[in-house]
KEMAR-940087 format. One record per atom (N, C-alpha, C): x, y, z. Coordinates in steps of 0.1 Angstrom, whole numbers, plus 2048, in hexadecimal, padded with zeros to 3 digits. Atoms other than C-alpha are relative to their C-alpha. Last residue first. Layout:
N
XYZ;...
This chain:
369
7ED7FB807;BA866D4A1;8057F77FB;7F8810805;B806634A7;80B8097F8;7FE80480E;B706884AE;8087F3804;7FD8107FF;B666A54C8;8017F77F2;7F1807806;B676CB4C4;8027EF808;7F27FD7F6;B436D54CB;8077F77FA;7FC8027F4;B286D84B2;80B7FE808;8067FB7F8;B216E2490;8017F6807;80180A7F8;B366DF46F;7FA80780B;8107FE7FC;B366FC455;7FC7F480B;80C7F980E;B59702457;7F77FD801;80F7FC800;B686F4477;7F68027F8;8097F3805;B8A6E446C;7F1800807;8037FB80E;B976C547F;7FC80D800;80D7FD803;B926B74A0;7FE8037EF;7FB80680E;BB96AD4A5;7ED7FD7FB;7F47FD808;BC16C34C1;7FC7F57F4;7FA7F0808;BA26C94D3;80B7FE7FB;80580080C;B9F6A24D9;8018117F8;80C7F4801;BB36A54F9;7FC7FD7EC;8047F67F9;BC76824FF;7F780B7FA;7F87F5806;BD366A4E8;7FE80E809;7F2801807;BCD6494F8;80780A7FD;7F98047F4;BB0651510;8117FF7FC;7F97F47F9;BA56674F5;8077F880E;7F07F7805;BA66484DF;80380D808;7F2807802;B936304F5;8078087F8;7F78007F6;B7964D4F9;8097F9807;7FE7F67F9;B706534D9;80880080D;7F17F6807;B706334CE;80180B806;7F980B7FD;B5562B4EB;80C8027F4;7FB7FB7F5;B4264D4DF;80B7F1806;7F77F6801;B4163D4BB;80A80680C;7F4808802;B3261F4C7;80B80C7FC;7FA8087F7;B176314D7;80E7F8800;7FE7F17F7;B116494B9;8077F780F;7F47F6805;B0F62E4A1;80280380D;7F480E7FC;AF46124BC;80F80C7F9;7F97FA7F4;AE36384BD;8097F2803;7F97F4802;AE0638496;803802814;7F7800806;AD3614496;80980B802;7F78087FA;ABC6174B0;80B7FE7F2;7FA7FE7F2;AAD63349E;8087FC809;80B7FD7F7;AA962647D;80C802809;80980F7FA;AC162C463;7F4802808;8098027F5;ACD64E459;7F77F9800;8097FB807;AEB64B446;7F880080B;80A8057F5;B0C655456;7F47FD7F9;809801808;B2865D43F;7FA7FA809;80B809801;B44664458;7F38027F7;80D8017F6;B5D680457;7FA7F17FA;8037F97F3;B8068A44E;7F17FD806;7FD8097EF;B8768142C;7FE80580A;8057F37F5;B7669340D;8027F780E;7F57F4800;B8767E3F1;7FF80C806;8087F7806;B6666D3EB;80780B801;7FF80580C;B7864E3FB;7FA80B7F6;7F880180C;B80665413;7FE7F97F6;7FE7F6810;B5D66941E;8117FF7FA;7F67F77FB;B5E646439;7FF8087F0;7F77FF80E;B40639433;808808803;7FD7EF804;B2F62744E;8087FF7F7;7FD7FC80D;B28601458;7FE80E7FD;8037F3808;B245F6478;8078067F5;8087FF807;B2F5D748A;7F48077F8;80F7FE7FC;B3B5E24A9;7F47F97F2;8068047F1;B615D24A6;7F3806805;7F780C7F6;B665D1483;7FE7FD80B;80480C7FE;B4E5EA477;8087F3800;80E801801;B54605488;7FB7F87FD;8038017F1;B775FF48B;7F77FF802;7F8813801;B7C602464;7FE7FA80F;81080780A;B65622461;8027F3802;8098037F6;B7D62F482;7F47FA7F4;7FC80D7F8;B9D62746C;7F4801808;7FE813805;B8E635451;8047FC807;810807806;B7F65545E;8057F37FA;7F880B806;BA2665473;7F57F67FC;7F17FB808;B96684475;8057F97FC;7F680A7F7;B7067B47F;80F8017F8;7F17FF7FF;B5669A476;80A7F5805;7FB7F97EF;B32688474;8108027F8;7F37FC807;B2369044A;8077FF811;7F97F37FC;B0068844F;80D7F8801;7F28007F8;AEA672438;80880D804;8058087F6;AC267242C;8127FB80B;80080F804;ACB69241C;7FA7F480D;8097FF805;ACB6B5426;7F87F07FA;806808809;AE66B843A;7F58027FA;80C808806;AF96CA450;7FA7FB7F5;8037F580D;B1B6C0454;7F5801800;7FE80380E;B2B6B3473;7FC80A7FA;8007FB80B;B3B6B4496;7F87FB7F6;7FB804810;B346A14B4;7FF8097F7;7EE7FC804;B356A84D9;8038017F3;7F88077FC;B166904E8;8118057FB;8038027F2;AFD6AA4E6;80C7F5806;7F77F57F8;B096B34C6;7FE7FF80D;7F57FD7FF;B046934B9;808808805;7F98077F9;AE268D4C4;8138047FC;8067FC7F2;AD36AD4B9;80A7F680A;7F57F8802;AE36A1495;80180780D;7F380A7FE;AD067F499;80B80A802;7FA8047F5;AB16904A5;80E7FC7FD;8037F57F5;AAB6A9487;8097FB80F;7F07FC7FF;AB868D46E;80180A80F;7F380C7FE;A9F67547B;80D8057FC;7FE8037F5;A8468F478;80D7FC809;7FB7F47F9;A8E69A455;7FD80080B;7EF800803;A8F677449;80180B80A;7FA8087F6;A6C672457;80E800804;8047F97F4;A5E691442;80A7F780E;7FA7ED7FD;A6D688422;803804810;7F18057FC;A66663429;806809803;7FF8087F4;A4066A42E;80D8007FF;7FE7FB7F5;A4267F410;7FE7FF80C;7F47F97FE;A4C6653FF;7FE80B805;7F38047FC;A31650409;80D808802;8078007F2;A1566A3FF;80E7F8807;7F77F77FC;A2966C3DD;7FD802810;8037FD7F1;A1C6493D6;80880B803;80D7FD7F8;A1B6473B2;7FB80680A;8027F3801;A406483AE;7F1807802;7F88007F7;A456263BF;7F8815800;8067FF7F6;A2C6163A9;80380980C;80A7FF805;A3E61E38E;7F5802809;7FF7ED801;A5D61B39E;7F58047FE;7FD7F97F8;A565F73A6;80080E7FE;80C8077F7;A495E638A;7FD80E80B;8087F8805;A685F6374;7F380280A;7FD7F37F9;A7D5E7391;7F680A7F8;8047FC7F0;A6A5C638C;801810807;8127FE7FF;A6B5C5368;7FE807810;80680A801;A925CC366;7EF801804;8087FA7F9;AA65EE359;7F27F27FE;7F67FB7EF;AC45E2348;7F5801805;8048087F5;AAE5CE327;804801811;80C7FE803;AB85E830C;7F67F880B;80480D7F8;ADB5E6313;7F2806803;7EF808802;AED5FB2F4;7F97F680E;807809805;ACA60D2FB;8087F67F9;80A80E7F8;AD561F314;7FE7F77FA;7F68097F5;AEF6322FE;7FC7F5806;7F8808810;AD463D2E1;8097F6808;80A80A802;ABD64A307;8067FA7F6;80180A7F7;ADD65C30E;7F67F47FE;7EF804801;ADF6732F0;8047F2809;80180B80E;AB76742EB;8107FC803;80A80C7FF;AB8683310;8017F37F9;7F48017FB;AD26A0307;7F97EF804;7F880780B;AB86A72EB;8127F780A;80280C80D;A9C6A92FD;80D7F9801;7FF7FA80A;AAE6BE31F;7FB7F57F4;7F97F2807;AAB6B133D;7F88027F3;80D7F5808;A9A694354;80D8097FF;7F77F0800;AB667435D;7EF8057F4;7FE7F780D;AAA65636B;80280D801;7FC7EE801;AAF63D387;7F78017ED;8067F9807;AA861638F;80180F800;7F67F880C;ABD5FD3A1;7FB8047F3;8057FE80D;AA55E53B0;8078037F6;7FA80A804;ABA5E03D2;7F77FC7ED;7F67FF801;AB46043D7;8077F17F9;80180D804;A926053D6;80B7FF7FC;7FE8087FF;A8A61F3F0;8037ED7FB;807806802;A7B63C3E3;8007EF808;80E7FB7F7;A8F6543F8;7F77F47FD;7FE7F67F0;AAF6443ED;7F17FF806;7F78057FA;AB06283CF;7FF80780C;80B8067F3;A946353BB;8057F880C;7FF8117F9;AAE64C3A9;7F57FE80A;8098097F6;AB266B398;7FD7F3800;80280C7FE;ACD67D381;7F67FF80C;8018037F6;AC36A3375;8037ED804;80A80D800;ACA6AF34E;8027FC810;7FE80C7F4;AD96CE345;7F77F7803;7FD80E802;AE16DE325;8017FB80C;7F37FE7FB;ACE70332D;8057EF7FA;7F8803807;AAF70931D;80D7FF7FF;7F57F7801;AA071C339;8077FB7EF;8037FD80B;A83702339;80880D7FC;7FF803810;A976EF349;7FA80A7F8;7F57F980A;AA1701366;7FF7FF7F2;8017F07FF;A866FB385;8078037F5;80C7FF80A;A8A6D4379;7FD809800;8007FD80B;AB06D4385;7F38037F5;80080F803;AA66D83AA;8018047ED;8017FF80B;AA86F53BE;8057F47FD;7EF7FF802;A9E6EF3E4;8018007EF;7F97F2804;A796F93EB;80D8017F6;80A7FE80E;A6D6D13EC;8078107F9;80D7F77FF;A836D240F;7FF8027EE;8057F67FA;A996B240A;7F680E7FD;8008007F0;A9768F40B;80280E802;80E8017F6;A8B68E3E9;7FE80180D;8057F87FF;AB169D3D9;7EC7FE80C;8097FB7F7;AC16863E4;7FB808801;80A8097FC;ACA6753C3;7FF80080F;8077F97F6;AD06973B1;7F77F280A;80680A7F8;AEC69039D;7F580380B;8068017F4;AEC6B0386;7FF7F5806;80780D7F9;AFA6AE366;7FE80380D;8017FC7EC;B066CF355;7FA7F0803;80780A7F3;B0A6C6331;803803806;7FA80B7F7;B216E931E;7F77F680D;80480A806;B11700308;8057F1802;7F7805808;B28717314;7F87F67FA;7F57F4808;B1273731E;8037F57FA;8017F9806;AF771A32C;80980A7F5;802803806;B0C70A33F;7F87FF7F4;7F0804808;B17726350;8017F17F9;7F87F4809;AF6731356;80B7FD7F5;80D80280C;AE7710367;8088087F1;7FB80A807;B0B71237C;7F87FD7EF;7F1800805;B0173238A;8077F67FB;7FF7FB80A;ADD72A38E;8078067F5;80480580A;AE77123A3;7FD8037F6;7F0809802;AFA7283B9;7FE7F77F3;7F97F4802;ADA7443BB;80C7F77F8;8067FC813;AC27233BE;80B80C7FD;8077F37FD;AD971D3DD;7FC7FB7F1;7FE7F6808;AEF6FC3DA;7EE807802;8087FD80F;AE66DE3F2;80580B800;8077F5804;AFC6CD40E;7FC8047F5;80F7FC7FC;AFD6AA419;7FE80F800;8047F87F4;B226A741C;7F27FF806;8068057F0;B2568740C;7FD80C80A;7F680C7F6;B1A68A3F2;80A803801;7F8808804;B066AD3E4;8067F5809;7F77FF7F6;AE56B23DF;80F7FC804;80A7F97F6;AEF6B93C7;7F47F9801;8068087F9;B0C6A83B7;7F680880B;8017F67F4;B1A6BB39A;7F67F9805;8028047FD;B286AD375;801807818;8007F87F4;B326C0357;7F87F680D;80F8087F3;B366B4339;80680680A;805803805;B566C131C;7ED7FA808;7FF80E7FA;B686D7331;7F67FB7F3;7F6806807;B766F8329;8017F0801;8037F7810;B4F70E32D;80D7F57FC;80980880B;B4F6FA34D;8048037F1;7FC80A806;B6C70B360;7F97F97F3;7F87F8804;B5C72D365;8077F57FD;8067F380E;B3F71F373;80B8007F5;806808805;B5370438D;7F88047F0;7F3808806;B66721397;7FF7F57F9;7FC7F5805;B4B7363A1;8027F77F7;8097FE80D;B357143AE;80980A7F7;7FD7EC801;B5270E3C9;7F78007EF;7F780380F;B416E83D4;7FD8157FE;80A7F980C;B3C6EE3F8;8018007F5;80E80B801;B476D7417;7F78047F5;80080C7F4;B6A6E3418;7F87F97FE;7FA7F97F7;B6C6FD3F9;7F87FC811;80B7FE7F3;B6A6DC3E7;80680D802;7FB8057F0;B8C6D83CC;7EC807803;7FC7EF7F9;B846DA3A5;7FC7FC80F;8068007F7;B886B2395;80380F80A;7F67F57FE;B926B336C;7F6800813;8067F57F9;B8569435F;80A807807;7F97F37F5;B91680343;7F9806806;8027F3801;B7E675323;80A80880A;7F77F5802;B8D655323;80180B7F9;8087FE80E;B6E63D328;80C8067F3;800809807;B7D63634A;7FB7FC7F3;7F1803802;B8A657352;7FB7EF7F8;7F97F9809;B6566434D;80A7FB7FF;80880180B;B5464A360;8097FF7F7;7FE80E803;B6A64B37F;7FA7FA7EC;7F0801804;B6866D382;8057F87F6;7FF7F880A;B4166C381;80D7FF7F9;80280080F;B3F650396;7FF8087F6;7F47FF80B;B5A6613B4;7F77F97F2;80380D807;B3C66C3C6;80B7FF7F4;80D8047F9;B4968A3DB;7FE7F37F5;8077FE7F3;B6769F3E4;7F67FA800;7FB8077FC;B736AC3BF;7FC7FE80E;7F77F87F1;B5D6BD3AD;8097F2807;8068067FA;B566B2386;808806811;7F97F87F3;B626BF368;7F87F780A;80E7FC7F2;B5F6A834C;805807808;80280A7F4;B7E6A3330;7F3807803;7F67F87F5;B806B130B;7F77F880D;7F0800805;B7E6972EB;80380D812;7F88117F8;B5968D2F6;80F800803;7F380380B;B4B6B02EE;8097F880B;7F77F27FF;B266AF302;80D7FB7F8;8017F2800;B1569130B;80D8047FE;8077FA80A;B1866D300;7FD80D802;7FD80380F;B2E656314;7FC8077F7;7F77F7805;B2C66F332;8087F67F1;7FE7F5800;B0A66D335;8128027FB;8087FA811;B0764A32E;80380D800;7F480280B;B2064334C;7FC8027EF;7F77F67FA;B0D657368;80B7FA7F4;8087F3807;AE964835A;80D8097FF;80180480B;AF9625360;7FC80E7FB;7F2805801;B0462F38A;7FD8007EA;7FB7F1801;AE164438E;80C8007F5;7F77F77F6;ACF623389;80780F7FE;8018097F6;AC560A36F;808809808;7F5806802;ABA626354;8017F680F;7FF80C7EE;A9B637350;80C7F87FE;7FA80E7FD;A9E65733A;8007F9806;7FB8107F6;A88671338;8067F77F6;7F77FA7F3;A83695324;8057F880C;7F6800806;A76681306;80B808805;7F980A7FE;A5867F31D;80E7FC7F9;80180A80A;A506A031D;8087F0801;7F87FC80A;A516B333F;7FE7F37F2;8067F8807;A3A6B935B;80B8057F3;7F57F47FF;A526A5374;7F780B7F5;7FC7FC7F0;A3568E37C;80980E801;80F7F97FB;A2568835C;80880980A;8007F1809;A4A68434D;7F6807805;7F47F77FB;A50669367;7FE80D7F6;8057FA7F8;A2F657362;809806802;80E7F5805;A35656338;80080680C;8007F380B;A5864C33E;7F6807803;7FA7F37F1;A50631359;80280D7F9;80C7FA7FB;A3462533F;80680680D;8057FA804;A50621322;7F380680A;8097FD7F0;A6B611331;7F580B7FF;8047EE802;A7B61130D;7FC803812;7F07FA805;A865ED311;80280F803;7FF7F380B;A665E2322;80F8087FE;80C7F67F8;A6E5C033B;8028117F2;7F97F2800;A775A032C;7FC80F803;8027F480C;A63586338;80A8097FD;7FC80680F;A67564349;7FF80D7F5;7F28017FF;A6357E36D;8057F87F4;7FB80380E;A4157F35F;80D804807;80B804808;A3157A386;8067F77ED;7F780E800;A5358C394;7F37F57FB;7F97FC80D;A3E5AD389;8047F3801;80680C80E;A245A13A2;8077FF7F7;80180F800;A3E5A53C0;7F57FF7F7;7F6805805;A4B5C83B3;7FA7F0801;7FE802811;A295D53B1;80E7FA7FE;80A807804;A225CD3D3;8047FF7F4;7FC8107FD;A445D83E0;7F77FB7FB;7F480080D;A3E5FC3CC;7FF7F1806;8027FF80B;A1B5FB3E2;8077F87F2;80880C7FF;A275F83FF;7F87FC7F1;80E800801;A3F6123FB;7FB7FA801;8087FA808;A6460C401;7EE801800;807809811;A7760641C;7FD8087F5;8078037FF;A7D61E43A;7F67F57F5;8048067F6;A9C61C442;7F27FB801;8097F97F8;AA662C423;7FC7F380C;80B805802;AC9621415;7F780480B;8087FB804;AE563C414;7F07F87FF;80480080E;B02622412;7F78077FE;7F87FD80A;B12620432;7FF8067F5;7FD7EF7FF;B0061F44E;8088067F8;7FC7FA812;AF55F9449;7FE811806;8047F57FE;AFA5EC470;80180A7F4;7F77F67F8;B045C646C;7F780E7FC;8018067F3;AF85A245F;80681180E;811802800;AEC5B243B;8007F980F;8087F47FB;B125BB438;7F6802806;8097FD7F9;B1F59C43C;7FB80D806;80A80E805;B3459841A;7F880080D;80380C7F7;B3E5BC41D;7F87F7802;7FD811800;B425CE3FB;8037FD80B;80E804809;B385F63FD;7FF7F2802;8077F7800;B5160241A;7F77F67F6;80E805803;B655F0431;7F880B7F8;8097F4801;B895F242B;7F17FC7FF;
């Protein structure tokens, strides 16, 4: 199986993992190469001047951040320390299994409510919480690449509110899309128990840094910040260096905003023009329909050398995780695809029969069987 761990990845077509094509800032890279300077140092425990610029930025107190080494470290403090430990997590089923994974391995348990295809069912999700101990909801979400309505959102906000039950929000694509889209910082001052994860890993581009934090609620804050500090040294000079500088430059980021949403524009232009189904998106990755997604993720990069993510592993099988590379990258995909493509219809014949479901997918009935 190819998916996270191949030892020549860095010699092959990364489409797998969500990374920005376009780097990082010029800036963030400066400040990361003087940081390595005091690399003999240990770097601020507290992370006390990303704090301050992250609180400026979100317009919220600084006891309303956390910096943690990534999304992945912020996703297992939360469910060490929020909310009543003795009953399990809800969590959707269909998309980033670290939440799952957390919870069962801590032995809280998670309880997983089905997709309605590509949609997490907010109703049902609502009406569940109140008997869960944490709560946990991927918006934008992986891997489809679709976002919840402020209406949907504010249906979940609610209902954690009524129960007094953590809501978590992963929100680590949220910067790739439209500014408008609701985001957990519209909520707080509702006084609801939710807190938002974020990462400099995607849009920002510092992925091999491994830097995030979570903005909510004080006191949900104080609960995880007691946790972090069980490794008081996770979050290294450089990546502090980095973000810092990173977050400065909003000009950058919305350079990437803007570029992303080009490059998804054409990539999904190109698919339909060549036959292909997916999801739309919002993110810097699209969702292509392929029915049989692991043997063509495993083909792909075996004999083309390309790397994608097959979504079953996220227990939403049936399509390709695409990110969006550069150009020649995403038309080397698309090229290799059509060549599968048309060694297996030679083999199996009419692709209308094993296309799959429609639901919110767009363009004509073609697909890797």
């Amino acid at each position: 199986m190819y998916n996270t761990s191949v030892p020549d990845a860095d010699t092959m077509v990364r489409l797998h993992l969500s990374e920005s094509p376009f780097s990082a800032s010029p800036s963030a890279v400066a400040a990361a190469t003087a940081a390595l300077e005091r690399v003999n140092r240990y770097p601020a425990p507290q992370r006390e001047s990303l704090v301050e610029a992250l609180a400026e930025h979100w317009g919220v107190r600084e006891n309303q951040i956390a910096v943690a080494n990534g999304s992945d470290e912020l996703v297992l403090a939360t469910a060490l320390s929020l909310g009543e430990l003795s009953h399990p997590g809800l969590v959707t089923a269909g998309t980033f299994p670290g939440y799952r994974e957390a919870l069962e391995r801590i032995g809280r348990g998670a309880v997983a409510l089905p997709l309605r295809y590509a949609d997490i069912g907010v109703e049902a999700f609502a009406d569940r919480l109140l008997h869960h101990g944490i709560g946990y909801v991927c918006n934008p979400h992986n891997p489809s690449g679709t976002a919840l309505s402020r209406d949907t959102f504010g249906t979940l906000v609610s209902a954690a509110h009524a129960g007094q039950v953590p809501l978590v929000f992963d929100e680590a694509y949220q910067e790739f899309s439209d500014p408008g889209l609701p985001q957990t910082r519209d909520f707080l001052d509702r006084g609801a128990p939710v807190l938002a994860l974020r990462t400099f890993s995607k849009a920002y581009g510092l992925a091999a840094l491994r830097i995030g934090y979570a903005i909510g609620r004080a006191d949900l804050i104080a609960e995880v910040r007691r946790t972090l500090n069980v490794l008081p040294f996770s979050v290294n000079r450089v990546a502090q260096a980095a973000a810092l500088a990173a977050l400065a430059d909003q000009r950058f980021l919305s350079e990437i905003r803007d570029g992303t949403a080009e490059r998804r524009k054409w990539f999904c232009a190109e698919l339909e023009r060549r036959g292909y189904r997916y999801l739309s998106s919002v993110t810097n990755f699209v969702a292509v329909q392929v029915v049989a997604s692991a043997e063509a993720q495993n083909a792909l990069a075996k004999d083309y050398g390309i790397l994608v993510r097959d979504t079953g592993i996220f227990g939403f099988p049936g399509h390709l995780r695409v990110s969006l590379g550069t150009e020649n990258e995403l038309r080397t995909f698309l090229d290799a695809l059509d060549q599968l493509t048309a060694d297996q219809g030679a083999s199996n014949g009419s692709w209308s029969d094993i296309i799959g479901p429609g639901g919110t997918t767009r363009g004509a009935q073609r697909g890797v069987g």
